[in-house]
N, C-alpha and C positions, 0 to 999 in steps of 0.2 A: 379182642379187647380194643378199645377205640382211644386213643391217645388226647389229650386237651387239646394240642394244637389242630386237630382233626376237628374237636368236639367245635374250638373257636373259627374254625375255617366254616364247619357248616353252619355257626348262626351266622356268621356275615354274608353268607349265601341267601340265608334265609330274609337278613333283613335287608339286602340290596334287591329281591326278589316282590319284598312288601311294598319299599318305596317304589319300585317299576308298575306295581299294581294301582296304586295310588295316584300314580300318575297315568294311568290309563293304560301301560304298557310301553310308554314312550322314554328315553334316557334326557339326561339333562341336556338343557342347552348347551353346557362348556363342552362336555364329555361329546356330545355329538360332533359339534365344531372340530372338539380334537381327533375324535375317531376321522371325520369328513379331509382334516389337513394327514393327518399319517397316510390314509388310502391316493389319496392323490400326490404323496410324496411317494407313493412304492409305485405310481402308474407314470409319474413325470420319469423315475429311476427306470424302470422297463422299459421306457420308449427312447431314453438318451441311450441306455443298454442296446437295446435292437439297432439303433441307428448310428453307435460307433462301430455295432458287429457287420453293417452294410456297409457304411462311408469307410472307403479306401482312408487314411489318415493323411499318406500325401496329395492325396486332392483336397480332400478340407484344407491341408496348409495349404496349396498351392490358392485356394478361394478364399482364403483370409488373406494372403498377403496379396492377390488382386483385388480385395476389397479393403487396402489400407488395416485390416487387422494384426497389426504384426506382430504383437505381444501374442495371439492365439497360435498365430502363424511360426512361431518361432518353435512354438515348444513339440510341434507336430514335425517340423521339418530337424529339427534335432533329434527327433524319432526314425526318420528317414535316413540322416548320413551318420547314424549310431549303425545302421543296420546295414548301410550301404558307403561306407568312407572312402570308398575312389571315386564317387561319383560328383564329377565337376560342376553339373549342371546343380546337384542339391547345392554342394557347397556355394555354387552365388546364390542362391538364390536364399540359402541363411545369412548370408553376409547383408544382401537386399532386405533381409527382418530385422537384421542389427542395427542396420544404418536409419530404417523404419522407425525403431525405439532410442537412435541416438547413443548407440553404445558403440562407437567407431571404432575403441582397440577390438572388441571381441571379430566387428565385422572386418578389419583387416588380419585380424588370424586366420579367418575361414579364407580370405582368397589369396594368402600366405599360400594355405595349406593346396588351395587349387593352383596354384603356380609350379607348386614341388609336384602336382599331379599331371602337369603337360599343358596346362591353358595358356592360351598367347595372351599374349599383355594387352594388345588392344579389346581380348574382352572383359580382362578386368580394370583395365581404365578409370570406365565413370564410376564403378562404384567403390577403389580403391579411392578415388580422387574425393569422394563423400567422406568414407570414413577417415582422411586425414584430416579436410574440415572441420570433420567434428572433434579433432583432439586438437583444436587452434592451429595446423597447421599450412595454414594459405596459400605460403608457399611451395610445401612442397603437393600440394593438390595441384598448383598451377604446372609443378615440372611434370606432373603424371599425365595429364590432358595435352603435355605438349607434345607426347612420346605417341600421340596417336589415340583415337578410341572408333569404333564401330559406327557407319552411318546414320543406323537404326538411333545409338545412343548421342547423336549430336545437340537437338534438343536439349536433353539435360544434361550434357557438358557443357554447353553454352552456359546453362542456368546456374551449374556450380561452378564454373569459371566466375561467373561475374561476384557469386555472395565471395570469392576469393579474393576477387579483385578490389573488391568495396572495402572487406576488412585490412587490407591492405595501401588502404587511400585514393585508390586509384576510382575516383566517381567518374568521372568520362567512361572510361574504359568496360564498365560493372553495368553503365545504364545502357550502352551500344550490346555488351552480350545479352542481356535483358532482354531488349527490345527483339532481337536475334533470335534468340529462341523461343520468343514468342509468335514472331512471324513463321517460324518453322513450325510450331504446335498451338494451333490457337485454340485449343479448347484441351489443354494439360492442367489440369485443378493445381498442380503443385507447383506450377511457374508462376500461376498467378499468384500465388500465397505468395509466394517467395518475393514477387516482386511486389506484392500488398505492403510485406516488411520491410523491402528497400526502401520503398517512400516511405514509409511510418518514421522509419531511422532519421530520415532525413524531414522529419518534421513536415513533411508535405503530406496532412489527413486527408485534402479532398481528392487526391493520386490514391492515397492508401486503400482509401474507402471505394472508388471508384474499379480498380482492379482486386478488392475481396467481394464485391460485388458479381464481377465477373467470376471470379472461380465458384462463387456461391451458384449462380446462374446454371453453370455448367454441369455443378453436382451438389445437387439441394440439400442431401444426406450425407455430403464427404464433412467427416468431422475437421479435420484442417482447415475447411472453408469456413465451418461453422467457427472455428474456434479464430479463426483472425478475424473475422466479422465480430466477435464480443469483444475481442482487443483493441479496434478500430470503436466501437461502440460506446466500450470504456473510456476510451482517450476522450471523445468530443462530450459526451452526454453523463456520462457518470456511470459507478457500479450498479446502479437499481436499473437503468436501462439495461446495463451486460448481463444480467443475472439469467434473461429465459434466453440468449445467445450458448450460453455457456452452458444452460440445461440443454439444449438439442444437442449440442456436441457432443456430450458424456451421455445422452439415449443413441449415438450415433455409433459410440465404440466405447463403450461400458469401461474399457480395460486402459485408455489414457490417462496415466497418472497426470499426464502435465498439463492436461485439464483439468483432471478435477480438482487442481490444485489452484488452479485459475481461480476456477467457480467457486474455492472456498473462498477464497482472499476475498473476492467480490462482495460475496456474502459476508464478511467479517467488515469491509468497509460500508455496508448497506447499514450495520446495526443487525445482522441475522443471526449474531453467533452461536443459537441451537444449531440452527439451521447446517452452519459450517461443517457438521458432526457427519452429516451424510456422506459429502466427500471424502474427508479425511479418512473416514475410518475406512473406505471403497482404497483410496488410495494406500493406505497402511497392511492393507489384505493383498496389494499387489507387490508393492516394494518395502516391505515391513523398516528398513533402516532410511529411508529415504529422507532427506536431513530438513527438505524444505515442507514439507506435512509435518517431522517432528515442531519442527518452529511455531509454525501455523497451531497444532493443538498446546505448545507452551504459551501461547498469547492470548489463548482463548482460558488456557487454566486462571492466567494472570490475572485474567479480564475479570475471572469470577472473582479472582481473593485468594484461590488456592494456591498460595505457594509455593506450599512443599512440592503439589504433583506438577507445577511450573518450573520448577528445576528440577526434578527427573526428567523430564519431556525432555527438556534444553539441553539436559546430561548426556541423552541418548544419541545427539548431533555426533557424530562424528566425520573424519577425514578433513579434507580440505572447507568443508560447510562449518566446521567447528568455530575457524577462525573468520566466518564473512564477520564484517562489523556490524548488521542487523542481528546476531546472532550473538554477538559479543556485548550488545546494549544491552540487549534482555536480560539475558543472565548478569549482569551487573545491576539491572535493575529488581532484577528476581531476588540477588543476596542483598539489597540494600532492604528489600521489606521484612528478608528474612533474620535483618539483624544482624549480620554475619561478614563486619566492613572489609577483614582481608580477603575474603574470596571475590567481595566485588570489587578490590580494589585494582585487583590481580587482572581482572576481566575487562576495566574502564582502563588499567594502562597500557594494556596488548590494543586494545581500539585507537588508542590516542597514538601507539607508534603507528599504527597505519594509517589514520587519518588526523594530523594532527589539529589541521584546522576547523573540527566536529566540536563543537561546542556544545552539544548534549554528551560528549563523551569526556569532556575535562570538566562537566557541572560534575556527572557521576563518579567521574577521578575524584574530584573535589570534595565531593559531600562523605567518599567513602573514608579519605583520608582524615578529616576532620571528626571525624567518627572512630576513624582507627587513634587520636590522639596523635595525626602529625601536622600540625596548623601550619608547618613552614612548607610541607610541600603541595599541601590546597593552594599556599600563596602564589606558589610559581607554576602550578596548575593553571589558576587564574589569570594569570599575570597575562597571557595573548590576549585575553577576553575582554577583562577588564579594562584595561589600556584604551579599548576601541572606543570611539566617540558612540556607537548606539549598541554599549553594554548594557546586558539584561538587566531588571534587579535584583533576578534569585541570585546572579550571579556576583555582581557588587555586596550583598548581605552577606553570601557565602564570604567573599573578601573578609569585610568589615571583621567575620565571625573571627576569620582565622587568626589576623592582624592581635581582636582581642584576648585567643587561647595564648600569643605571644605576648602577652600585656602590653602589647603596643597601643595605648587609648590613642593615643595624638595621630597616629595614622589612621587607627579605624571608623576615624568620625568621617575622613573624606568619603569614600564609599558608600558609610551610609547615608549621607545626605545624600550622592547620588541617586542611591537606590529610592530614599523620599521622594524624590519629584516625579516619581512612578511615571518618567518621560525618557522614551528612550532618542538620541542624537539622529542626524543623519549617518549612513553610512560612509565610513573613509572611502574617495573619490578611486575607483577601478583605474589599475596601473595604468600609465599613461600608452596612451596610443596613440598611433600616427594620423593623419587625416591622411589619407592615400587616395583621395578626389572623389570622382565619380564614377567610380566600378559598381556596378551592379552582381559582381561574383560574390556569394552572401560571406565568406570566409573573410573576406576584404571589406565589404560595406559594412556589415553590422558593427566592427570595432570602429569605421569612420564614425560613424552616426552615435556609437556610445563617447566616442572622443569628443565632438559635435556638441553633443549636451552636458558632457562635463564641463565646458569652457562657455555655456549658456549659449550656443551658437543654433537657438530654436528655427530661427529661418532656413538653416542649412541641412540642419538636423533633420526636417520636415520635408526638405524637397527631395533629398534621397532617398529617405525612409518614404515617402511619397511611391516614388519609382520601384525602389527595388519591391514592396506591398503587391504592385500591381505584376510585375515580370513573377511574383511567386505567388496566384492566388490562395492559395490552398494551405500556406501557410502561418500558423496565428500570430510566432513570435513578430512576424513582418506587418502586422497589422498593429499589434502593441507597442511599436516603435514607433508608427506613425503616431497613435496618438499619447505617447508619449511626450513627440514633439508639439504636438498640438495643445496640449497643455502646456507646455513650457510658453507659449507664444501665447496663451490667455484663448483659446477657441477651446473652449469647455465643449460648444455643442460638435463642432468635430470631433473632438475626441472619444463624444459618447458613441457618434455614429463608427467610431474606429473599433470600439471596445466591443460593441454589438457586433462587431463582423467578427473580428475575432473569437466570440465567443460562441456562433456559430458554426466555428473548425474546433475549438476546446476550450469547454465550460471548467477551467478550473481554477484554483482558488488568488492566484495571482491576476486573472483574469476577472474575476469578480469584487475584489477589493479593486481593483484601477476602475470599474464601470461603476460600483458604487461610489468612487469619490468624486470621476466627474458629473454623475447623478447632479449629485449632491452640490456640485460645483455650480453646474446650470442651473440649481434650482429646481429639480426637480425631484424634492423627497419622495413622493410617493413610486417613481418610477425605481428609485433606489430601493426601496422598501420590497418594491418586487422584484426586483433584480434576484434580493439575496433569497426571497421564497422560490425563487424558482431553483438555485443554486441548491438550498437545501431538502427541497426533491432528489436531486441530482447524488449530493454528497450528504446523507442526514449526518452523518457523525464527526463531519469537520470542526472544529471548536473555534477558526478563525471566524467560521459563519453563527456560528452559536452566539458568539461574544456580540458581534454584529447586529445581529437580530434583536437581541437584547438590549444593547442602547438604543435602535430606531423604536423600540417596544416603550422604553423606559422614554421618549421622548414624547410620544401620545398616551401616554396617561394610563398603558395596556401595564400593570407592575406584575400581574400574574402570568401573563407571557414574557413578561422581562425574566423574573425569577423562576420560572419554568424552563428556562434557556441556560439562564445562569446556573443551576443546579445540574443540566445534563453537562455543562463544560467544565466545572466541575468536577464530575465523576469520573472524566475523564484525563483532566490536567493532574488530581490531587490535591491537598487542602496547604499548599503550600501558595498559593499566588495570593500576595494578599491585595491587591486591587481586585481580583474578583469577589474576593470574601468582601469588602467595603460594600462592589456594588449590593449584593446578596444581601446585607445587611441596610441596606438602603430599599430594597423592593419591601424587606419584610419591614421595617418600619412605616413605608406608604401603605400597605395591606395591614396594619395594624395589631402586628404581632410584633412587641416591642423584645420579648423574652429572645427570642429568634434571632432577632436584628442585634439582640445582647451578644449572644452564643459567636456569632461571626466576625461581629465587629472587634469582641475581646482577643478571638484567632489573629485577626488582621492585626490590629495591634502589637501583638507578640512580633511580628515581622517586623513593622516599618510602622515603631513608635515615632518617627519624625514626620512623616506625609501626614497633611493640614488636614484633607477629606477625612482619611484615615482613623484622627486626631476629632476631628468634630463627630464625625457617624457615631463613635464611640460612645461619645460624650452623651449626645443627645440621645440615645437605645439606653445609656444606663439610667436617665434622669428620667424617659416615660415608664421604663419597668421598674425601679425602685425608687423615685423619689429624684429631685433636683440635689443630690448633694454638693459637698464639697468636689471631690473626685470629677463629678461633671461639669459643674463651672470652672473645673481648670482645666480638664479639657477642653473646653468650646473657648475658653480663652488663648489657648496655646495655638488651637486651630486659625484662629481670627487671627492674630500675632502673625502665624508662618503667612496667612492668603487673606490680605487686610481687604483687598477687593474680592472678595467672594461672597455674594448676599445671601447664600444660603447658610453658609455657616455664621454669619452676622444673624441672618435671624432666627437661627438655634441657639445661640447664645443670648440671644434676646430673650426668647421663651425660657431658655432654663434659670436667665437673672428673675424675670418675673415669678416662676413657679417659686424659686426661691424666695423670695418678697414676700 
């Protein structure tokens, strides 16, 4: 007797048998593709099989950590003094994987452990002296290299002496070992990185770039060359330049988290953020708790809208990463979308005790508190910011807000009239400094020459910022002081030719607002106009450069490239700036969508019913989409009234008296 499930087993036989006939005898294309990936998944598995049943396991470790592999190299060589734990020789050379991946308590256990095993001290020296480094300890790296180390390892004691000596102050000293062990090893891929870094620190790119050059040179595939070459890359030219740096790196050793952690950021500043997803998730399969990929995937959750999975992400940070202050913003800024003002109030005060003078972090104190219904202590939240002569306006509004949750009217007008003149001051003059002559040591010069131009002293200002530019080619802040002074003395076109050099060691965005204004200064709008398009090649997702672009746009007559700029800065800031909403509201009333120009200008308004623009835009978006009413003529009246010289809002007001006529 034949059972149904028998009976149903043989017609699916029968009709998977029809369709195969049907088709000539041939299977589907998925079904093929998927039989074609299984069979090459059980012949990839049989040849890595055969070929760990060949490879001794401590040779492959030994040719991973000779091949800078040291995350592979680690987990083979722990294979090795699992099976063999007197063995000295393993134990450095796990300690030399630890130090590889940066994890310096683990790697001074292991030569802990070879110490109690009988090895002298000078052979583990240098790589004891690494893994103190790495646990910030400089000093006593330095006492361990004093004590002796191996001829063999002089080279790279010299090289970790000096990253000791640097962090320590001592730059003379750091740049002589440098040099040192360069002269001893000139073709060590890791001196050069190393010392790629020490100029980078020290703001000297075309040194930086010049010695990651070299170690590049040396070893075209070592991922450390690659990865300080995208570092170097990113500094002068932007993340879209770093982006195929930092892909060779991660095809160079698949298994560096802290590249591909690089390479995501990159990509998250390019505007990549699918993109970002490759990394992280590569990085999360190696160090699944790793705090700065958690961050990294909360910002991109943020990016999208997602909330909720933006504070799980952010939740997951722990240990000492919990508390960075970038990590502390987010998440205050994660529970402020989420509604939820004590936990981000919790988050924006822990940032403000560590950094009190963060003015993005007492806005989010601020706004959380004001939200939580404590308007007295937003006040005193506010109260550094405020006070300063080139206070924001979210931040003045926030005041104003608080002042009124205290029924304080007669205080909260001041603030918001500030915040109306959507003009922020100049900044309070940087503590006073000495003039301490003519040194050219940059620790000494750079405060004369800020001292110099706080007392308007441009001549003097220029002649040492002059010199000292030239004794440090390679470095930009040195060329931005010169023409800094160069504007102060009225030499607009020096100044451009300063800004241009500058920007040639690092294109960023303080560097290109100074080149566009003396553009702009000399007269040369169109040169300005490119400045910032090449800038936002460089950096697409800056909103300094957004805003930027948008007024030079809005100034030739381009309003769809104005408002196409304005909307990605925007998307980016949040619907709280209300001079961007004005301008926004301004494109779409020149492009003839009065409804739009309504929707923005109504937003703007709720903010900063006092600013005249603000006040007229308004006015006149409600009088082309619904009529010249009353409501419009008082706005365009009140506008005229605050900016009685402003011909634009006179002749809106012009036009909405006549509509109404």
């Amino acid at each position: 007797m034949i059972s149904a499930p028998s009976i149903r087993k043989q017609r699916r036989e029968a009709e998977r048998a029809a369709r195969r006939a049907a088709r000539g005898g041939r299977r589907a294309p998925i079904v093929t593709a998927l039989l074609l990936l299984v069979a090459a998944g059980v012949l990839i598995g049989s040849i890595l099989a055969v070929r760990a049943w060949l490879v001794d396991p401590l040779a492959r470790g030994r040719d991973a950590l000779a091949a800078g592999n040291y995350r592979s190299a680690r987990v083979d060589l722990m294979n090795a003094v699992t099976a063999q734990p007197n063995d000295v020789g393993l134990r450095l050379e796990l300690a030399h994987a630890y130090n590889g991946l940066r994890r310096g308590v683990e790697a001074e256990r292991q030569l802990q452990r070879a110490a109690e095993l009988g090895a002298a001290p000078a052979i583990l020296a240098t790589d004891l002296a690494q893994a103190l480094l790495l646990q910030g300890r400089a000093q006593d790296a330095l006492n361990t290299l004093a004590g002796g180390y191996l001829r063999r390892d002089a080279a790279r004691a010299l090289r970790i002496g000096a990253e000791a000596k640097y962090r320590l102050g001592a730059y003379t000293a750091a740049q002589a070992d440098f040099a040192e062990s360069l002269r001893l090893a000139p073709d060590n891929v890791e001196s050069w990185v190393a010392f790629a870094r020490f100029r980078l620190a020290e703001q000297d790119v075309l040194g930086a770039d010049d010695a990651a050059t070299q170690a590049w040179r040396r070893a075209p595939r070592s991922a450390s060359a690659l990865a300080i070459k995208a570092e170097i890359v990113r500094t002068r030219e932007g993340p879209v330049a770093a982006i195929p740096w930092y892909e060779a790196a991660a095809a160079a050793d698949p298994d560096n988290v802290p590249v591909m952690l690089e390479w995501a950021a990159s990509l998250g500043d390019a505007g990549h953020y699918r993109d970002m997803l490759k990394p992280l998730r590569r990085a999360t399969e190696l160090e699944p708790g790793n705090g700065r990929a958690l961050f990294l995937m909360g910002t991109v959750a943020a990016r999208a809208g997602d909330w909720p999975l933006a504070r799980t992400l952010l939740g997951r940070i722990g240990g000492a990463d919990a508390d960075l202050p970038a990590v502390l913003q987010a998440k205050a800024a994660v529970e402020l979308a989420l509604d939820t003002p004590s936990a981000a109030e919790r988050h924006a005060a822990r940032l403000v005790e560590l950094q009190p003078d963060n003015g993005v972090g007492r806005r989010l104190l601020a706004l959380a508190q004001v939200r939580g219904d404590n308007p007295r202590g937003a006040m005193l939240t506010l109260d550094p910011v405020t006070i300063r002569t080139d206070a924001d306006s979210w931040s003045l509004l926030l005041l104003s807000n608080s002042f009124s949750g205290l029924e304080w009217q007669a205080d909260a007008r001041q603030p918001l009239d500030r915040a109306s003149r959507l003009q922020r001051g100049d900044p309070p003059p940087l503590p006073a400094a000495n003039d301490a002559g003519d040194s050219l040591d940059p620790a000494v010069a750079i405060p004369t020459i800020r001292a110099r131009l706080a007392r308007a002293d441009g001549p003097g200002a220029l002649s040492l910022a002059s010199r000292l530019a030239d004794a440090n080619p390679g470095v930009a802040q040195a060329r931005l002081l010169v023409g800094d002074a160069a504007m102060m003395v009225g030499d607009s076109r020096r100044a451009v030719a300063e800004f241009r050099r500058a920007s040639q060691l690092r294109y960023d965005e303080p560097v290109m607002l100074r080149l566009v204004h003396a553009l702009v200064s000399a007269g040369d709008r169109e040169g300005a106009g490119e400045a910032i398009r090449q800038f936002q090649m460089r950096w697409p997702e800056n909103v300094a450069a957004m805003r930027t672009a948008a007024a030079f746009a809005a100034e030739q007559g381009d309003w769809t490239r104005s408002a196409a700029q304005l909307r990605a800065a925007l998307a980016r800031t949040g619907s709280n700036d209300a001079l961007l909403l004005a301008q926004l509201a301004r494109c779409e009333l020149e492009l003839g969508d009065p409804a739009s120009a309504l929707s923005y200008a109504r937003r703007a308004y709720r903010l900063l019913p006092g600013n005249a623009t603000i006040s007229g835009v308004y006015g006149i978006a409600m009088s082309r989409s619904a009529g010249a009413s009353q409501d419009a003529q008082d706005l365009l009246a009140k506008a005229a009234s605050l900016a009685p010289d402003d011909a634009l809002l006179q002749s809106w007001r012009e036009e909405v008296l006549r509509v109404g006529s």
